[in-house]
N, C-alpha and C positions, 0 to 999 in steps of 0.2 A: 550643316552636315549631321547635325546629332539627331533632329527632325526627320531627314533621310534614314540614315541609321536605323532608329526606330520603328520608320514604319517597314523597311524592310524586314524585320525580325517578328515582328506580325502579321506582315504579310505571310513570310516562311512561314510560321507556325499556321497560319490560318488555310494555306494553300495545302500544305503538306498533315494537315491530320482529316481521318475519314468521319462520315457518319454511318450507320448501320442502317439508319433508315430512313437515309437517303429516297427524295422520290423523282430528282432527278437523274443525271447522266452520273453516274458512281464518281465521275471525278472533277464534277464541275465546280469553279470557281469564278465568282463574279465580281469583280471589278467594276465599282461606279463610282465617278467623278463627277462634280460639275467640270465646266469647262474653264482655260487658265483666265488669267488677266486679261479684260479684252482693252484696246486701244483706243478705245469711245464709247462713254455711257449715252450719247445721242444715237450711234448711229444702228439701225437695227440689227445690219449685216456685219460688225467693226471683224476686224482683226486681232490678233493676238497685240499685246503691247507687249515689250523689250521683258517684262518682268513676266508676261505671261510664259514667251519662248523659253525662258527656263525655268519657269515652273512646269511643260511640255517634255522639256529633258531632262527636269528630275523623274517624272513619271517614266518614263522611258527609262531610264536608270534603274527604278525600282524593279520593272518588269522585266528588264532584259534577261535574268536567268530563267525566265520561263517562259514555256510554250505557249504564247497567248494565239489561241486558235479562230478566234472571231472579236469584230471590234464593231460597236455601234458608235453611231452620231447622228444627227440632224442634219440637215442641209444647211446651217448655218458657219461661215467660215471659222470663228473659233473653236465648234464642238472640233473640226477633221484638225483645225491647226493643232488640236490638244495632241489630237491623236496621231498626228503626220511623223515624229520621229517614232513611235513603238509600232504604227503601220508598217514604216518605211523598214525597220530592222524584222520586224515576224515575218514580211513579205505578207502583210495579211489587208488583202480591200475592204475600205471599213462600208458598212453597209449603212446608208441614210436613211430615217425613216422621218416622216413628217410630227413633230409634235404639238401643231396645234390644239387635238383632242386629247388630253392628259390624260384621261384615264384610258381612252382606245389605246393612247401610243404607250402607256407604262406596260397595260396586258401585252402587248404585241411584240415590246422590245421583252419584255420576261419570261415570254412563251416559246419566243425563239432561242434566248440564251439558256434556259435552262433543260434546252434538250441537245446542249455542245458537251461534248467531254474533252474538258481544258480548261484553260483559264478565259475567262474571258470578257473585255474592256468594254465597257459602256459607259462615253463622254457625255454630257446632255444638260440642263441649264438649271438653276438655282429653284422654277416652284415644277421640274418633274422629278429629280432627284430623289425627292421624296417619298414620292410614286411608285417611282421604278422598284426602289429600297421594299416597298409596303408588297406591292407586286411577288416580288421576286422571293419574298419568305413567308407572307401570308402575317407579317404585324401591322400593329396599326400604322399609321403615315402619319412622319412626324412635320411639322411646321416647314413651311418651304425652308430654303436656304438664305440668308440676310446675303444682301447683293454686293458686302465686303468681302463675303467668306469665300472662301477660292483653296483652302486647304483640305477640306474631306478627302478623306479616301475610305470609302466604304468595301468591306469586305463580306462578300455573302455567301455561306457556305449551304447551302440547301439540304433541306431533310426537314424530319417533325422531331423537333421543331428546327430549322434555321436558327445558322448562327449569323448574326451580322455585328461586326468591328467596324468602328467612327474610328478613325487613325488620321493623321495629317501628317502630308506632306511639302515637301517643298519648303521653300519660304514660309512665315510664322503669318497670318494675317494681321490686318491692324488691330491693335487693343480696342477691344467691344464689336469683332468684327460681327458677332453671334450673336450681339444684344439688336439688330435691327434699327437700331438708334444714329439718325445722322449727324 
């Protein structure tokens, strides 16, 4: 809960202060997650597992007081399962895009989010995350995500320069989830 707590008072503060020079949508904010816990590291397509589903409704928890006006994902069923309770509560259809070509798909998801004005949620997988992040503010791209880490919450406020917050929520990941070390 404190986890939550947190990142929602970050979120607030992040959602709710402007930039002047701003060069997107005057009130965009970007939300990017990997996607939760999936239910099989074998299976390409898995599901969410039991820990993912509420790591899916803390996410939804955190965003429910806001307007989230567009939601990306992949065709894969845990990006939308991330995203299926803060869909289901915005009434908002999350739009899938292919992310085979990482850098095509990071341009294309950040060109589209950053001309929304609102908040708005992009789920997607541990080496585009990074991309999207680098995309979406113009820094450099940091190291994929280690395949334990499952707590980002990235927050992107756009303008020159971007602001981006590393925040975590949900559940705490395992200890060394970030060292890449099995």
């Amino acid at each position: 809960m404190r986890v939550l707590s947190a990142a929602l008072l970050v979120l607030s503060g992040a959602i709710s202060s402007g930039d002047p020079h701003a060069t997107a949508a005057p009130t965009a904010r970007i939300i990017v997650v990997r996607h939760a816990e999936r239910a099989s590291a074998t299976d390409r397509d898995s599901p969410l597992s039991e820990a993912g589903r509420v790591r899916a409704a803390a996410l939804d928890s955190i965003l429910a007081q806001y307007k989230v006006v567009a939601i990306y994902v992949t065709p894969y069923k845990r990006t939308n399962e991330t995203a299926e309770f803060v869909a289901r509560r915005q009434n908002v259809k999350p739009v899938a895009l292919d992310p085979s070509n990482v850098g095509a798909y990071a341009k294309a998801v950040a060109d589209s989010a950053l001309k929304k004005e609102g908040v708005v949620l992009i789920v997607s997988h541990s080496n585009t995350v990074p991309a999207i992040v680098a995309a979406l503010s113009g820094t450099p791209k940091m190291a994929d995500l280690c395949d334990a880490a499952y707590s980002h919450i990235f927050t992107v406020i756009p303008g020159r320069p971007a602001t981006v917050t590393d925040k975590h929520y949900g559940a705490p990941d395992p200890e060394n989830a970030d060292s890449c070390k099995p």
